[in-house]
C-alpha positions in Angstrom: 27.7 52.7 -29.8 30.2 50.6 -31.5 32.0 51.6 -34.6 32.8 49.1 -37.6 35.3 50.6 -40.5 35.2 48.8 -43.9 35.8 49.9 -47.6 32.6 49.4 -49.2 29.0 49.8 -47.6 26.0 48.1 -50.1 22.6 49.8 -48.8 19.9 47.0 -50.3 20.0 43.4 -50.9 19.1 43.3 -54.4 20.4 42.8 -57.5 22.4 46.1 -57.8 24.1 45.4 -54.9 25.3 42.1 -55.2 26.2 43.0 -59.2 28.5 46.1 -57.4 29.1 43.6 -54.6 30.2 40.9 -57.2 32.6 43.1 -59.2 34.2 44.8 -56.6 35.1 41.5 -55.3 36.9 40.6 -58.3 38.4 43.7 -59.0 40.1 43.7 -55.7 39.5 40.8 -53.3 41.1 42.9 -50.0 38.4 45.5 -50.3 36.3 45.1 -46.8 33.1 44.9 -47.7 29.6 44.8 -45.9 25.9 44.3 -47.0 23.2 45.6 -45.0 19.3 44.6 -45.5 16.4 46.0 -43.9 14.3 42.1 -44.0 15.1 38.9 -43.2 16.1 37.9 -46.8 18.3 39.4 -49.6 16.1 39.9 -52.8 12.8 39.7 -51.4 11.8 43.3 -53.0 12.1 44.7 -56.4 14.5 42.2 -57.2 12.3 39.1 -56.1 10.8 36.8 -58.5 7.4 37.4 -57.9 7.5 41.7 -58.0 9.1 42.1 -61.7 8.3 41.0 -65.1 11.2 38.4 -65.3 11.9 39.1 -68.5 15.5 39.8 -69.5 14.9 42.9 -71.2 16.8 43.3 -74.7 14.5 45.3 -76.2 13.0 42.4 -78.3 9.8 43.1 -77.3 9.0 45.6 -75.1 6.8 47.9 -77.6 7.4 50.7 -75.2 11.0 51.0 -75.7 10.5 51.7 -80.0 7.8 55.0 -79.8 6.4 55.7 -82.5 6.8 59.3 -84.0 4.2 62.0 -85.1 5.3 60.8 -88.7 4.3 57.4 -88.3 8.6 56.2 -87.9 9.6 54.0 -85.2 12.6 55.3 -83.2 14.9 52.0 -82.2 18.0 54.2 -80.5 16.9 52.8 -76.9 16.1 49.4 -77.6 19.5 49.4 -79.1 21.0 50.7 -76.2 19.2 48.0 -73.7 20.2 45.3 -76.4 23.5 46.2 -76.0 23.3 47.0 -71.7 21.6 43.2 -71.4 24.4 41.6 -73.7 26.7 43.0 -70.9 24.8 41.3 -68.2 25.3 37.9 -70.4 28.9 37.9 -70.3 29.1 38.6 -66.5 26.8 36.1 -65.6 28.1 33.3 -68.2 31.5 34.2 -66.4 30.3 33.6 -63.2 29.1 30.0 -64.3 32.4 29.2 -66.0 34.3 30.2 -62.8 31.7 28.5 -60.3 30.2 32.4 -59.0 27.0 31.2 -60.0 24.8 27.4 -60.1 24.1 26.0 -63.4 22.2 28.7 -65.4 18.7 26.8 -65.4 18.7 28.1 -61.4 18.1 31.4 -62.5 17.9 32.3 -66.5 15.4 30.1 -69.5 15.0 30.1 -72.4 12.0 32.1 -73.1 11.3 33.7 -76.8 10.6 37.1 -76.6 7.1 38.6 -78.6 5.5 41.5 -79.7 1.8 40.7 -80.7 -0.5 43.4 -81.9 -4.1 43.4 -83.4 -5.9 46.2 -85.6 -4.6 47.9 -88.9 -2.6 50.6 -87.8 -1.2 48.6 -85.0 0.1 45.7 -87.3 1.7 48.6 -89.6 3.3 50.0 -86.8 4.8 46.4 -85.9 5.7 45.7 -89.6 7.6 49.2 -89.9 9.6 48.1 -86.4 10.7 44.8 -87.7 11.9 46.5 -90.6 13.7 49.3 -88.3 15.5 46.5 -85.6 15.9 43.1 -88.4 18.5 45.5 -90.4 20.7 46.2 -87.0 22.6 43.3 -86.4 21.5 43.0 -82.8 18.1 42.0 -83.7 19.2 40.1 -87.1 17.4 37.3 -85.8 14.1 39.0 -85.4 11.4 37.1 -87.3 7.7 38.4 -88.3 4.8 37.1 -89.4 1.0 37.9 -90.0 -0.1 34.0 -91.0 -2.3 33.0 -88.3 -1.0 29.5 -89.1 2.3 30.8 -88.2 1.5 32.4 -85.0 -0.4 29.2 -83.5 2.8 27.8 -83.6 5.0 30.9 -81.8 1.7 31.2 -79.3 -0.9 28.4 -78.9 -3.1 29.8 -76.2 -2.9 33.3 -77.7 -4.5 32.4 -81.0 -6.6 29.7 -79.5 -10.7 31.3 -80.3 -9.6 34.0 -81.6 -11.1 35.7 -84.2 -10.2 34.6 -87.9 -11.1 37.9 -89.9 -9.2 40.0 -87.1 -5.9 41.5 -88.2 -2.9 40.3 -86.3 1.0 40.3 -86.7 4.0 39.3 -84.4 7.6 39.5 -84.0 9.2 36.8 -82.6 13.4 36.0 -81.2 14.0 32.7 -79.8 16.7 32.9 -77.7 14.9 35.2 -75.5 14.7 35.0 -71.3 12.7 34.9 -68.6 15.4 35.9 -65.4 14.8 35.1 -61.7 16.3 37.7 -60.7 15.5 37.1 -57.0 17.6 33.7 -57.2 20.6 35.5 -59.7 20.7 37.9 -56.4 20.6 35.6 -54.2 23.2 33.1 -55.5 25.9 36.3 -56.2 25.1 37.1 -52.2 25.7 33.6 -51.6 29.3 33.5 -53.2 30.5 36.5 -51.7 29.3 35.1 -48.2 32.5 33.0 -48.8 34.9 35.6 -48.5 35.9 36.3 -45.2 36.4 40.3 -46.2 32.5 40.2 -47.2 29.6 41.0 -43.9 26.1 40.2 -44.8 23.7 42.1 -41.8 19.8 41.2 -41.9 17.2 42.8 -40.4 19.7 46.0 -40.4 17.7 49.5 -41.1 20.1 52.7 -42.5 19.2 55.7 -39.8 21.9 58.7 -40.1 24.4 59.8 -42.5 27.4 61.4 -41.3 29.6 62.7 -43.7 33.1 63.1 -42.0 36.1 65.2 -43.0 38.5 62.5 -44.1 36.0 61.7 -46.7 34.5 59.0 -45.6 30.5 57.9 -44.6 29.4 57.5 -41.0 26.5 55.3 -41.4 24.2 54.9 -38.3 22.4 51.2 -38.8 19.6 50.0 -35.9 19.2 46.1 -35.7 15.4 45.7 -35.9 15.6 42.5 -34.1 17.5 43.8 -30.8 16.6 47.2 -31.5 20.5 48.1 -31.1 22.9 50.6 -33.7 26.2 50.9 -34.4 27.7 53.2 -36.4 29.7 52.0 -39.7 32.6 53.9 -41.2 33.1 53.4 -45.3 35.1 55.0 -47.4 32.4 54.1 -50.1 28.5 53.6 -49.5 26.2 52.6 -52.7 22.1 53.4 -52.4 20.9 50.5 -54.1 17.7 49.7 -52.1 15.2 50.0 -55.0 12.4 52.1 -54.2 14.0 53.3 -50.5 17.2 54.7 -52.2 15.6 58.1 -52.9 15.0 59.0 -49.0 18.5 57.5 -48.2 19.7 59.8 -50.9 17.4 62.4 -49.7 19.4 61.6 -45.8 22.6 61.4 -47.0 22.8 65.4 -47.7 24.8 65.5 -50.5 24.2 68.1 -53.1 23.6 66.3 -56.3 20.2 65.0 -54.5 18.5 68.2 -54.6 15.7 68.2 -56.4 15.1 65.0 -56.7 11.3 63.2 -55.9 9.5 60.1 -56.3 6.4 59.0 -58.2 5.4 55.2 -56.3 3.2 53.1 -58.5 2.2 50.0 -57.3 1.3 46.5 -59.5 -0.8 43.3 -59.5 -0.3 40.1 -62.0 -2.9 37.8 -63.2 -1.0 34.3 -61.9 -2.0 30.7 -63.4 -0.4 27.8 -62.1 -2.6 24.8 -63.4 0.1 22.5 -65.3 -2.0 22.0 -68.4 -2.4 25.6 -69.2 1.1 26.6 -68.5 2.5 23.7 -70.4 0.6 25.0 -73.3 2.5 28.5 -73.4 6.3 29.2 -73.7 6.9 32.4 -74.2 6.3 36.3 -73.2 3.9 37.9 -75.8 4.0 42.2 -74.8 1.6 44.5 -76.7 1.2 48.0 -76.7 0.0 49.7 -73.4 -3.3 51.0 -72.9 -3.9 54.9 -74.3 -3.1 56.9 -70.5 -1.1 54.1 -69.4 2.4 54.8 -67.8 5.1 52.8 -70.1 6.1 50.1 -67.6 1.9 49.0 -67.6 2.7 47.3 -70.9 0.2 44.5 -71.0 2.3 41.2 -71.5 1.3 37.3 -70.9 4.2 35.8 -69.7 5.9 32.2 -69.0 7.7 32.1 -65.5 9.9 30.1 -64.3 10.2 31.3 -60.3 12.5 29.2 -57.8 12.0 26.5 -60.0 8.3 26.5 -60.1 6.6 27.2 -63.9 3.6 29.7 -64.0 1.6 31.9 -66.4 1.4 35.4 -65.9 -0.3 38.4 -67.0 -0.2 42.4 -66.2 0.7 44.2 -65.0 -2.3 46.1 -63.5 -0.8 49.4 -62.5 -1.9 51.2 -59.3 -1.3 54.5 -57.1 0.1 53.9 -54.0 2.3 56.5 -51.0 4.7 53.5 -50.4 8.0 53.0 -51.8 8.5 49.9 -51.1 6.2 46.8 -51.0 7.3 46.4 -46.9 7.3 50.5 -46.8 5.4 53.2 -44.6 2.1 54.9 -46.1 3.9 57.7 -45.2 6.8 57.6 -47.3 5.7 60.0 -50.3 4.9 62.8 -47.9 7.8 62.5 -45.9 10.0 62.5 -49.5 8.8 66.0 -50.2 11.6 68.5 -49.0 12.3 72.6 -50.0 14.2 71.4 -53.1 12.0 69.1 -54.3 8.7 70.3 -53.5 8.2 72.4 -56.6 9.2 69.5 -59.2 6.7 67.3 -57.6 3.7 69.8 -57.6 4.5 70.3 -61.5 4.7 66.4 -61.9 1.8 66.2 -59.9 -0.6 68.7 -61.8 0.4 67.7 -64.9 -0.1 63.9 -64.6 -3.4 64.2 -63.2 -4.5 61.5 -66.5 -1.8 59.2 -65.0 -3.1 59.6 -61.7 -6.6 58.6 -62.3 -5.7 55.6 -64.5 -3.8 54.5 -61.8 -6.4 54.4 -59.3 -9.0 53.2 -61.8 -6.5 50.0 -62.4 -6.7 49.7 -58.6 -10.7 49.9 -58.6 -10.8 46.9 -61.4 -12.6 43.8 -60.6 -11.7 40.6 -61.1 -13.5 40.4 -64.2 -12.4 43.4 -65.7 -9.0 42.2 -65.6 -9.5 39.2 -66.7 -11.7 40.6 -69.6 -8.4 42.5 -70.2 -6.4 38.9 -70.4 -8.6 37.6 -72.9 -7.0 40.3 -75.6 -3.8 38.4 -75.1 -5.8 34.2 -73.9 -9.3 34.5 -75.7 -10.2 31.3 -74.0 -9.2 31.7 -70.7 -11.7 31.2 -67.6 -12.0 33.5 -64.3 -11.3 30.9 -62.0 -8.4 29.6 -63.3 -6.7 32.7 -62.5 -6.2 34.4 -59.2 -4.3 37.8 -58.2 -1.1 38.5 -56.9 0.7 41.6 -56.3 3.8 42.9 -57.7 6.6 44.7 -56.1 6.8 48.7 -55.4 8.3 51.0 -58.5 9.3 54.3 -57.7 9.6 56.9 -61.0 11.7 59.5 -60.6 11.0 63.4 -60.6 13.2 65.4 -61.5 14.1 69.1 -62.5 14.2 69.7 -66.2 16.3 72.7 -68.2 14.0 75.4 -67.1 13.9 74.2 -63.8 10.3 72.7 -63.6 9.4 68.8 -62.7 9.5 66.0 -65.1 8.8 62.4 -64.8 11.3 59.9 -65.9 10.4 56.1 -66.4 13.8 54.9 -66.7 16.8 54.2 -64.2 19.0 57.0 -63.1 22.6 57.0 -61.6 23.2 60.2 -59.2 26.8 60.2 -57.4 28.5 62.6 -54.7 31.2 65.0 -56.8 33.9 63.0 -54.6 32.9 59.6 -55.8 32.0 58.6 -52.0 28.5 57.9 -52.6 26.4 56.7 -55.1 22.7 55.8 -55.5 20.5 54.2 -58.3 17.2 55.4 -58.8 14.3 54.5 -61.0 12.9 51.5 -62.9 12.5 49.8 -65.9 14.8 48.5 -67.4 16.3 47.7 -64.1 18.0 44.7 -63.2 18.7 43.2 -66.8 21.1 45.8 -67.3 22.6 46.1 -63.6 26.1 45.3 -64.6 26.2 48.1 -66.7 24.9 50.4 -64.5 27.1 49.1 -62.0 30.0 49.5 -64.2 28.8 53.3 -64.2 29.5 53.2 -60.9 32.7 51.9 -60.9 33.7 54.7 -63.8 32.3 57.1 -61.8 33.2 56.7 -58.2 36.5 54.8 -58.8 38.2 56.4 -61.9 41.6 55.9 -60.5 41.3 52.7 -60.1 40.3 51.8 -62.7 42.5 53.7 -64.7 45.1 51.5 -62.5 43.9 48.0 -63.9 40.4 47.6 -63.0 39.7 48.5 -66.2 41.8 45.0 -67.8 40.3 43.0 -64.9 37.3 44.0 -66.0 37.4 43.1 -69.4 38.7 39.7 -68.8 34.7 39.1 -67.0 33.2 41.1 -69.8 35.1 40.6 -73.0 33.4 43.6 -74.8 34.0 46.2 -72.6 35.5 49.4 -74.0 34.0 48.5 -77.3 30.7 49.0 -78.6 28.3 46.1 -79.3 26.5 48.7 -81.0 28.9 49.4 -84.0 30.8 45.9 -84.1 28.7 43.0 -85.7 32.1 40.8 -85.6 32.6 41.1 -81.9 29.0 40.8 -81.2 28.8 37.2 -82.9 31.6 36.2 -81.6 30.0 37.3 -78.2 26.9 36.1 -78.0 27.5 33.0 -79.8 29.8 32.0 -76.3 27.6 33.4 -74.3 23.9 31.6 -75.5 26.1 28.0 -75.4 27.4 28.7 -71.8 24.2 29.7 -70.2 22.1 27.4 -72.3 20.0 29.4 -74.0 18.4 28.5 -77.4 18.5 24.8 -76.5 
């Protein structure tokens, strides 16, 4: 079996690898570095155009991300925090277009205004008390709302169209919202770094057997599922970012800071419409509040998509229960996640999420015009045929052990790292690949303090000019930021 040594081993052709993949290039150009992909095509999971919601998440409208409280107060700390993640991804991307790293920004990011619609008394309340919260932070200064029907027509033609005039609506609106093909952004980043000769893209290449050696560094066993051949490759680094199959390549890798550690798969369908006349009609992604029961990535949106350059409507998702963890996966790969250390934290996930479990399968059950009666909250005119069903890609929550030691379910995106900074894995979902360069910087801090304590750290703020400071607390520097940022990748135009 032959043996290939290189600095850096990326696990997963999405977006988290070619972000890490991207940087690390930059940061140090010598670093050997090689990519290997289970399919015939980077991106064409989690990260592809046609299994996420596309939306650049920046906690504009995402209803999920600003709970309400038992008081009836709306807690905005994590939509700030994704605000402020997704600004990061901006400036990394917008620095990639300056310095030719990426195509002109219509290949992969739109302009898209981001909504918030809600209907019912309480519900509008709820929205009116949020605007209030998010207009008075100067990330979401912008933020407009309105309860004039008039005005709404306007933000949202084909959501108002029929719909009934005594009913009680209200909506929040920022233009300069996105809808992100992620699937191309990944794929262009792979494309770049395919012109370095210190950079190995392998296809079709499966992860087998960890090995963790002495010297500190990873003995990888990878299989070609073409010739059906392995060879082994030595890094001194590996990163896990393969979506839903990171958590049984964590689970293989042995390292101690996995134990514990499970996965809940859910599974998702969109309602797609491509005819012209209807899409034309509809430029925007309109989110409402999730169903009671429903887990908080369900959120019910209608959204304009803009896929490998091809403009469609869609809606969902419709969440389902499924043993895969990946859309390409095994049946089997739930049971074979379970292990003495996790075991436990899944059976207490398990019995206490037995609600979550049956709403999943009752998604799956729908009909065609159950879901579509679901669509016409959101398109009161909309017609069954015009519509057809799709499937989404694979998410996989994660389970984990809480303070006393039983299982909890997380629904957002989790870093876990070897104590020597050798290995690293991402786990989780939403909000995923919108704020990959900051987890990716987390990776960096993490598993490479040295370096950059050694002037990664400078290099790194000349690609993302806010770095080290807080977009959070510094309305100057944000202005200043995003003001570049919206004119170089042509948003708001």
């Amino acid at each position: 079996m032959t043996t290939e040594k290189v600095d850096v081993l990326l696990v997963g052709g999405g977006a988290m690898s070619a972000t890490l993949g991207t940087l690390l290039r930059r940061l140090d150009p010598s670093l050997q570095i090689t990519l290997v992909e289970r399919l015939d095509h980077v991106a064409h999971e989690s990260t592809d155009g046609w299994n996420n919601a596309g939306t650049g998440h920046a906690g504009y409208c995402e209803l999920n991300y600003t709970p309400q409280t038992a008081d009836g107060d709306v807690e905005i700390d994590r939509a700030l925090s994704i605000n402020a993640n997704f600004e990061i991804s901006l400036q990394l991307w917008s620095y990639l277009v300056r310095e030719g790293g990426l195509p002109e920004p219509k290949n992969f990011i739109n302009t898209t205004p981001h909504l918030s619609f809600v209907w019912g008394e309480d519900n509008v309340e709820f929205l009116r008390r949020r605007h209030e919260k998010l207009s008075a932070h100067h990330l979401f200064k912008e933020m407009e709302y309105s309860e004039d029907p008039a005005v709404l027509e306007q933000w949202m033609p084909l959501v108002m169209k029929d719909r009934d005039p005594s009913e009680k609506v209200a909506a929040t609106r920022i233009a300069h919202g996105t809808d992100v093909d992620f699937g191309s952004l990944a794929r262009n980043m792979v494309k770049n770094l395919q012109n370095d000769d210190n950079f190995t893209l392998c296809l079709n290449h499966e992860v087998n057997d960890f090995d963790h050696a002495k010297d500190g560094s990873w003995h990888v066993r990878v299989k070609d599922r073409k010739s059906g051949k392995s060879k082994t490759i030595q890094a001194n680094f590996v990163f896990l970012g393969a979506g839903g199959g990171a958590l049984p390549l964590l689970q293989a890798s042995g390292i101690d800071e996995a134990d514990g550690y499970g996965g809940f798969p859910v599974s998702g369908q969109w309602l797609v419409c491509k005819d012209p006349e209807i899409v034309a009609q509809h430029s925007a992604k309109v989110y409402g509040k999730a169903a009671i029961g429903a887990p908080p990535m369900s959120v019910p949106h209608l959204d304009t998509r803009i896929i490998n350059g091809e403009p469609a409507l869609l809606f969902g998702p419709f969440a389902g229960f499924t043993m895969k963890f990946l859309k390409s996966g095994s049946k089997f790969d739930l049971l074979k996640s379970v292990s003495v250390s996790n075991l436990m934290p899944m059976m207490d996930v398990g019995f206490n999420n037995m609600d979550l479990t049956k709403y999943l399968i009752s998604e799956v059950r729908q009909s065609h015009k159950e879901r579509v009666g679901t669509l016409r909250g959101y398109y009161p005119a909309c017609k069954a045929g015009d519509w057809t069903l799709a499937r989404a890609g694979q998410r996989v929550q994660i389970i984990k052990k809480d303070a006393s030691g039983r299982g909890k379910l997380e629904f957002g995106t989790e870093l876990v790292a070897a104590k020597d900074g050798s290995l690293a894995a991402l786990l989780g979902a939403s909000p995923g690949a919108s704020v990959a360069v900051q987890a990716m910087i987390e990776v960096l801090e993490r598993c490479f303090p040295e370096k950059m304590a050694s002037g990664w750290d400078k290099r790194l703020k000349e690609m993302i000019p806010s770095y080290g400071e807080s977009l959070k607390n510094d309305a100057e520097l944000l202005g200043c930021i995003r003001s570049e940022v919206l004119s170089t990748l042509k948003i708001g135009e």
